[in-house]
KELUM-945389 format. One record per residue: residue in three letters; x, y, z of N, C-alpha, C in turn. Coordinates in steps of 0.1 Angstrom, whole numbers, padded with zeros to 4 digits, always signed. Atoms other than C-alpha are relative to their C-alpha. Layout:
N
ALAXYZXYZXYZ...
This chain:
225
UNK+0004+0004-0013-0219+0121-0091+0010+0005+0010UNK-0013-0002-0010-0202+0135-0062+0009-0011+0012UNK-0004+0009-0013-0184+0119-0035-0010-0004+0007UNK+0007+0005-0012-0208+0121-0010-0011-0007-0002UNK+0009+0011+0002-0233+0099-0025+0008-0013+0001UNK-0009+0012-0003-0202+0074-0024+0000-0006+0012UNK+0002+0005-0015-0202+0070+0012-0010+0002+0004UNK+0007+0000-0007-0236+0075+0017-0005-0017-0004UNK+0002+0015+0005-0237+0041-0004+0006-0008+0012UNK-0003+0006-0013-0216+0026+0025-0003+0003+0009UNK+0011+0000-0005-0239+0038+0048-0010-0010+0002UNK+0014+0011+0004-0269+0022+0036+0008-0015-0002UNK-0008+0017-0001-0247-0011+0031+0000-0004+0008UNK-0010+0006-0015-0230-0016+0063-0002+0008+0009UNK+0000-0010-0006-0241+0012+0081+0013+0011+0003UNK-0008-0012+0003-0220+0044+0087+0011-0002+0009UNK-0011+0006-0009-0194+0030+0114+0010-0010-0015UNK-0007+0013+0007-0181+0004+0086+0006+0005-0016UNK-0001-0001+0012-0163+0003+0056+0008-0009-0004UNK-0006+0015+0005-0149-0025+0037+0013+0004-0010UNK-0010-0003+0009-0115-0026+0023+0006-0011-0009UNK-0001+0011+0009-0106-0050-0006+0014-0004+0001UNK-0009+0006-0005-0075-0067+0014-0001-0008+0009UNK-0005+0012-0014-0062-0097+0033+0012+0000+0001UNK-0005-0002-0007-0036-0083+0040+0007+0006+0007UNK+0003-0007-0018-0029-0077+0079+0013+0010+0002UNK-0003-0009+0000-0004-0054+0075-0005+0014-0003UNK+0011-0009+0008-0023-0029+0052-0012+0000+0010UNK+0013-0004-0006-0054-0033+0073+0006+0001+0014UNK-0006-0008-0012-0034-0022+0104+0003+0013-0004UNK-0002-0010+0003-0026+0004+0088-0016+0012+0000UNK+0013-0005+0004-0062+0011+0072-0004+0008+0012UNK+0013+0000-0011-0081+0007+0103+0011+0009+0011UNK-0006-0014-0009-0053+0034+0123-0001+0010-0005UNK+0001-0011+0008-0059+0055+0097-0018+0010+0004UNK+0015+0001-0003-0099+0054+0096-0001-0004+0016UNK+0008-0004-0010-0102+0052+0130-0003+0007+0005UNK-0001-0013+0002-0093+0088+0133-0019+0006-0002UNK+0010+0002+0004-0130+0087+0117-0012-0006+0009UNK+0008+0011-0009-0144+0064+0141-0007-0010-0013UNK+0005+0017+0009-0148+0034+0110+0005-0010+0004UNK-0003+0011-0004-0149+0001+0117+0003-0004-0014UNK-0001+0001+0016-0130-0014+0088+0000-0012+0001UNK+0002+0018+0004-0140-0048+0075+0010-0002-0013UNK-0013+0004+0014-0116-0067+0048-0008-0009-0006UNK+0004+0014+0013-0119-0099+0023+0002-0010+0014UNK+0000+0015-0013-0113-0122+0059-0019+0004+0003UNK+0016+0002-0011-0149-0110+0068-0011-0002-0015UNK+0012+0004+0014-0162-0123+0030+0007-0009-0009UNK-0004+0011+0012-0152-0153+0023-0002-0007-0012UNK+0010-0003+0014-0176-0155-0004+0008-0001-0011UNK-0010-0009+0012-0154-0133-0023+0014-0009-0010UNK-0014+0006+0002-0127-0155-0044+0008+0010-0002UNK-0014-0009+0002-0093-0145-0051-0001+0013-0010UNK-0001-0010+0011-0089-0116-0069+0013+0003-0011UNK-0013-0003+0012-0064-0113-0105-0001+0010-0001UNK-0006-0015+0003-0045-0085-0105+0007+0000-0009UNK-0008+0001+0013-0034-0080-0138-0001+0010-0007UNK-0002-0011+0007-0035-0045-0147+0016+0006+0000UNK-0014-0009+0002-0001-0025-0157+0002+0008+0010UNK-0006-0010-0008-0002+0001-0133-0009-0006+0016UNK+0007-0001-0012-0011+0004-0097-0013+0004+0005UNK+0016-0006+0001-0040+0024-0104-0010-0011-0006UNK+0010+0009+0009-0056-0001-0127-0003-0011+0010UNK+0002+0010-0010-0050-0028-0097-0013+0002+0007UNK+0007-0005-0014-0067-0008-0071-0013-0002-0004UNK+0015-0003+0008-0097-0002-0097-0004-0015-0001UNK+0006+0016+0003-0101-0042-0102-0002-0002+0011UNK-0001+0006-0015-0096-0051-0068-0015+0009+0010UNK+0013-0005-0009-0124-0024-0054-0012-0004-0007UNK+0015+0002+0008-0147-0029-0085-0008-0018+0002UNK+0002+0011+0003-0145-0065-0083-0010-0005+0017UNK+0004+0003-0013-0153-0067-0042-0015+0014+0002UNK+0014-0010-0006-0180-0036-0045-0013-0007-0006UNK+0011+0007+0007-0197-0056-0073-0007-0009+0006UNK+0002+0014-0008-0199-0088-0050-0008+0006+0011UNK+0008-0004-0016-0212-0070-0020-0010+0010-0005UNK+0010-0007+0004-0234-0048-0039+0000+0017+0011UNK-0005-0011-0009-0218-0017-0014+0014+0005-0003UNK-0009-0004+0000-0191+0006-0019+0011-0009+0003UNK-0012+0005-0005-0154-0006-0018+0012+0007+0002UNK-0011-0006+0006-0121+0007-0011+0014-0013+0002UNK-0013+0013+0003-0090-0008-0026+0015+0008+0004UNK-0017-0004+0004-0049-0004-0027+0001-0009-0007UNK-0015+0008+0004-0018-0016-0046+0005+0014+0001UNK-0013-0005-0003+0009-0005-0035+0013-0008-0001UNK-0013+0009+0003+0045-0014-0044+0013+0010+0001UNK-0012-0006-0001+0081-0006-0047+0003-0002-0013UNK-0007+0000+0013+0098+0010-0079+0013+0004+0008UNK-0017-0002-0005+0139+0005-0073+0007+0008-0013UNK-0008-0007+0010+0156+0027-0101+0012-0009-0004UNK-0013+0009+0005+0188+0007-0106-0009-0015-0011UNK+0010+0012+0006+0160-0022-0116-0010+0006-0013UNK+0005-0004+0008+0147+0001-0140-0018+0002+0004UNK+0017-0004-0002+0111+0008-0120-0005-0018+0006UNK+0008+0014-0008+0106-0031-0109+0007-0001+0014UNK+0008+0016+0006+0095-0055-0091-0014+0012-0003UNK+0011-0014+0007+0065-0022-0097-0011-0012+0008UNK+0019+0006-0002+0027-0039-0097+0009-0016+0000UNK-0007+0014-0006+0048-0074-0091+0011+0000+0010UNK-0011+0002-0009+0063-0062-0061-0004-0014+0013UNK+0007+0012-0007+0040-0089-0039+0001-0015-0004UNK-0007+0014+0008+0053-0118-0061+0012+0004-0009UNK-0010+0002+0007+0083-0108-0072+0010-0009+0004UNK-0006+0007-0003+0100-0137-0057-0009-0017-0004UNK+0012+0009+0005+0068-0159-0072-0011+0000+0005UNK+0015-0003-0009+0032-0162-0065+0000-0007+0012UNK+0000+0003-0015+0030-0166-0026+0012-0001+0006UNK-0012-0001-0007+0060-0155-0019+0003+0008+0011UNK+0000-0011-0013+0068-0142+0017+0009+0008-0003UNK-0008-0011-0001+0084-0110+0024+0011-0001+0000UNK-0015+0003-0004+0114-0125+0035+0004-0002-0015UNK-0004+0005+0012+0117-0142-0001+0001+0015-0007UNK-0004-0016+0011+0110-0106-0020+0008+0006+0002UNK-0009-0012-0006+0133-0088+0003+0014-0008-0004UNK-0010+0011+0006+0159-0117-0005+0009+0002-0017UNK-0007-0003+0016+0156-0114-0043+0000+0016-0003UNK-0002-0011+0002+0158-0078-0042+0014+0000-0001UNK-0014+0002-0006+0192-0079-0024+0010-0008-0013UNK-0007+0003+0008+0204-0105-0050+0000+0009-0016UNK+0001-0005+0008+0193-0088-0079+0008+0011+0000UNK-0002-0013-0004+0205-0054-0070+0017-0002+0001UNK-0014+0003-0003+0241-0071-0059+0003-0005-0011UNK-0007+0008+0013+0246-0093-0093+0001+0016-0007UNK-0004-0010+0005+0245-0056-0109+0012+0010+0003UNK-0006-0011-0006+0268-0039-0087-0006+0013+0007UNK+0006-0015-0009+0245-0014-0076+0002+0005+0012UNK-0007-0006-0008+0254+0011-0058-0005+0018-0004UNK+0007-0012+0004+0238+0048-0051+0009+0011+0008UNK-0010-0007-0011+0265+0059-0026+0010-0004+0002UNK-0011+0003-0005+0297+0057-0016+0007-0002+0015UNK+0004-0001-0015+0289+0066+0021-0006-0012+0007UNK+0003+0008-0011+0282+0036+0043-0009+0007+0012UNK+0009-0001-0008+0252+0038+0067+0009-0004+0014UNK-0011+0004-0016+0267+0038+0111+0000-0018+0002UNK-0003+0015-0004+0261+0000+0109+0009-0007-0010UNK-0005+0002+0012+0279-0003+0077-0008-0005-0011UNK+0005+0003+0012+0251-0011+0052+0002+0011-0010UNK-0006-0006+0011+0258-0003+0019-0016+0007-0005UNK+0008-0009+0008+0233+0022+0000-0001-0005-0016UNK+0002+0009+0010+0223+0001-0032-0008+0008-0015UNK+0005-0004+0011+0200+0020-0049-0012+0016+0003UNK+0012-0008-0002+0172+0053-0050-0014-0009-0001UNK+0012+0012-0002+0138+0036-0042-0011+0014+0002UNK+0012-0006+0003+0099+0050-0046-0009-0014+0002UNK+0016+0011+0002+0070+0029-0027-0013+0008-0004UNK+0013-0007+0005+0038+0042-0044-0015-0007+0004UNK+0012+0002-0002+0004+0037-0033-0013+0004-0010UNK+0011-0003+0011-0028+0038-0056-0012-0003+0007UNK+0012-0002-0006-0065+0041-0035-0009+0002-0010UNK+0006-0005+0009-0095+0037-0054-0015-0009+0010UNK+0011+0003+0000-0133+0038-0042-0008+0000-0006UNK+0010+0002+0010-0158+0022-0062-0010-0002+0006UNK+0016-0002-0004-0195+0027-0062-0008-0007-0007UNK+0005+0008+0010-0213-0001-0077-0010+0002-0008UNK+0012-0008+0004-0245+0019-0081+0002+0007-0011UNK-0002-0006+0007-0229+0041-0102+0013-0006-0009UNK-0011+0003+0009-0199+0024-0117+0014+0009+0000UNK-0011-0014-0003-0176+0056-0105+0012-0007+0006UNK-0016-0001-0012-0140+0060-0087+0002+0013+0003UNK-0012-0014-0008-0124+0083-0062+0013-0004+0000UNK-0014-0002+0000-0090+0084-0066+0007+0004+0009UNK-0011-0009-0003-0059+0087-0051+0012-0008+0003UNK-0010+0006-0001-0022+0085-0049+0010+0002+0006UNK-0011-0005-0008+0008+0085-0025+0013-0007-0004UNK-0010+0004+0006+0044+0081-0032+0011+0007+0016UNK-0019-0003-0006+0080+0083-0008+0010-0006-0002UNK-0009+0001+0010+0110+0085-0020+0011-0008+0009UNK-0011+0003-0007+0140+0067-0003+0012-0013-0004UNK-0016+0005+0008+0172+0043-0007-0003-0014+0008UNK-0003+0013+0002+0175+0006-0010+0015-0004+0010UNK-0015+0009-0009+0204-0013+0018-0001-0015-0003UNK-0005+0016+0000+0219-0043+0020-0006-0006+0005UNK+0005+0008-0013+0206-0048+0052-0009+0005+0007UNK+0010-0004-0010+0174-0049+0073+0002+0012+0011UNK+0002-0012-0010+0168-0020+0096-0012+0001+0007UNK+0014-0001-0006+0141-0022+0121-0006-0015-0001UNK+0011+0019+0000+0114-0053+0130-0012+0004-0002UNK+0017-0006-0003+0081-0029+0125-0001-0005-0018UNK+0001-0006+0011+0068-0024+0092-0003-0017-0007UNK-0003+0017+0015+0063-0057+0062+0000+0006-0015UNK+0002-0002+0011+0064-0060+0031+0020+0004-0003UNK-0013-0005-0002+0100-0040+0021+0006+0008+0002UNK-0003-0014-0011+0099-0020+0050+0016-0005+0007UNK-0013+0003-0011+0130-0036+0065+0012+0009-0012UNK-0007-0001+0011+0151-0026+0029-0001+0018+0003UNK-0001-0014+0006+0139+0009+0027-0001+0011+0008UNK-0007-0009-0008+0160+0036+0040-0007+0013-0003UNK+0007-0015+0007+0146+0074+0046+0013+0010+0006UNK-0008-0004+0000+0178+0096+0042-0005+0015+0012UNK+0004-0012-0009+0155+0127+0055-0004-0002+0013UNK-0002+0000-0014+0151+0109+0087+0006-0008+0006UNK-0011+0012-0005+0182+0085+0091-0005-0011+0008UNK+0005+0011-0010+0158+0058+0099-0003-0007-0010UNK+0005+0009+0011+0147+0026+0079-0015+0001+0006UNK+0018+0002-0005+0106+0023+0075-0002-0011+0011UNK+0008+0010-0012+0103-0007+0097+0007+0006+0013UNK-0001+0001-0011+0117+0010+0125-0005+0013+0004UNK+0009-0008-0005+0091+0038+0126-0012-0006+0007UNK+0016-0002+0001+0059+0044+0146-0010-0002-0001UNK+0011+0005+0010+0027+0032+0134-0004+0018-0002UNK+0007-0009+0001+0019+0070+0139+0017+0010-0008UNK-0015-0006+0005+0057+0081+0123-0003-0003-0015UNK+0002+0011+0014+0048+0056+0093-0013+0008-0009UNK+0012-0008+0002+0016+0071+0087+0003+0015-0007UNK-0007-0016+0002+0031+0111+0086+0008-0004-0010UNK-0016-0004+0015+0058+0100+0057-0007-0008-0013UNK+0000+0010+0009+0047+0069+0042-0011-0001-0016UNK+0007-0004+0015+0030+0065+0005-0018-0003+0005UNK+0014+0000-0001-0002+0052+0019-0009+0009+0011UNK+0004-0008-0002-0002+0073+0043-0007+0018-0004UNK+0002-0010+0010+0001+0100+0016-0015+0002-0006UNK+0014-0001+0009-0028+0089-0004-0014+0002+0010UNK+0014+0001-0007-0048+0085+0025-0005+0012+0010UNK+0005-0007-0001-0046+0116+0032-0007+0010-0009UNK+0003-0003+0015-0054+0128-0002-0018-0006+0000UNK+0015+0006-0002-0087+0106+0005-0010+0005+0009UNK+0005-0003-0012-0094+0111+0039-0011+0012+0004UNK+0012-0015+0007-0113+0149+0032-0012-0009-0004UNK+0010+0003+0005-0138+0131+0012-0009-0009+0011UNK+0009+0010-0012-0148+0106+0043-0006+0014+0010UNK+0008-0009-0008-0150+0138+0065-0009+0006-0001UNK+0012-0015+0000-0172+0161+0048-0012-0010+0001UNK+0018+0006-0004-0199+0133+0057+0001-0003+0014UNK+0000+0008-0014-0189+0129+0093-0012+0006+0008
């Protein structure tokens, strides 16, 4: 099946302005819906189907998430879905908190808490990726990788489109920036001596892992515009 029967399914769903993205949350669909609106899509989430119960995420990888999370919300609506997981792999932590980066401080844990036990964890080891001190003096902790995993499922057919974004950057002690969630305050980008939360929404976009994937995606929306 190719793509373009994929979004012609969201079409006929929701009509051709709309697409539904299997998230609540309003970070990520700020992002979404700046992305796709480039497109002119109106993007709808899980706030506009409450229907929908929670969804368990309990695959190993990021990919496997995305695929539950879209199949599970395309099934329910009987219309195309697209999903994320996205997280952060810290190297000194050996690749975690990974696909438990959104509870790595426990289930319903705010950002502040994740960004908290990062910090502690990372300091009970000593970690340390540099010897150079940042101009405010945060210390440089560790090499870091947020990854993104996108996947559109077609319920009609049981298929996925794929795709994946990744950037690379360094773990601090200390917050940088007020933009951004999740553990955008933490993660430093060496190649442009700025922390993610104090990019842009259109800066964030051009580096960031989802914005990677989504442009890896984004082609397949056009060729039906």
């Amino acid at each position: 099946m190719g793509e373009g029967n994929i979004i012609a399914g969201i079409r006929d769903g929701l009509g051709n302005d709309a697409i539904v993205v299997a998230t609540k949350n309003n970070g990520k669909l700020k992002e979404f819906a700046h992305a796709l609106g480039k497109l002119d899509k109106r993007v709808l989430s899980l706030h506009d189907f409450p229907e929908i119960p929670d969804i368990v995420e309990d695959g190993d990888t990021f990919a496997a998430n995305a695929r539950i999370k879209a199949k599970t919300t395309g099934d329910a609506l009987g219309v195309p879905a697209l999903a994320d997981d996205s997280g952060l792999r810290v190297e000194a932590l050996g690749g975690e908190p990974g696909v438990y980066s959104a509870r790595y401080a426990g289930e319903g844990a705010a950002d502040e808490e994740n960004n908290a036990k990062l910090i502690r964890e990372l300091t009970s080891i000593g970690a340390s990726c540099s010897e150079q001190r940042l101009d405010d003096g945060s210390r440089q902790l560790s090499k870091a990788q947020f990854v993104c995993a996108l996947a559109l499922y077609d319920p009609a057919t049981g298929e996925f489109v794929e795709a994946e974004g990744t950037v690379d950057g360094v773990i601090t002690d200390k917050p940088h920036g007020a933009g951004g969630f999740g553990y955008d305050p933490l993660f430093w980008l060496p190649q442009l001596g700025r922390g993610m939360a104090e990019l842009s929404k259109e800066e964030k976009g051009a580096i960031s892992h989802r914005g990677d994937a989504l442009r890896k995606l984004l082609p397949l929306l056009m060729k039906q515009q």
